[in-house]
C-alpha positions, 0 to 999 in steps of 0.5 A: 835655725828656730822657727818663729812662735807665731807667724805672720800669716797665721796672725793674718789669717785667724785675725786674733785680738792678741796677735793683732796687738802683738804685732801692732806694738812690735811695729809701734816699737820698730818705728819708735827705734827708727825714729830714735836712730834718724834724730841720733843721726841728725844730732850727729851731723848738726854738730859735725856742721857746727864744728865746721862752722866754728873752724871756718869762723876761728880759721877767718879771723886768724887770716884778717889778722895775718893780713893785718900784719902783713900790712904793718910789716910792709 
């Protein structure tokens, strides 16, 4: 197993400029992934509720026109 480079509580504790800023973007760069996988995942389940949607629609229509045969038939 590697030991980190920097650790975090050396960051801390010297407050250093660059580590600041190091860390800062690597939490700006976390956070822009995080918000990447949650839109990813929303996109994901609009379209599955589309889907859906779609089917119940084509499904409805396909039965009014089963009943209306029935009704001819009868």
């Amino acid at each position: 197993m590697t030991t980190p480079s920097v650790l975090l509580l050396d960051v801390l504790r010297t407050g250093s400029v660059d580590h600041i800023d190091f860390l800062s973007q690597t939490v700006a760069r976390f956070l822009q992934q995080l918000m990447d996988a949650d839109a990813a995942q929303q996109i994901v389940t609009d379209l599955q509720h589309l889907h859906l949607d779609r089917c119940q629609q084509r499904n409805q229509s396909r039965m009014a026109e089963c009943r209306q045969l029935a009704r001819l038939l009868d």
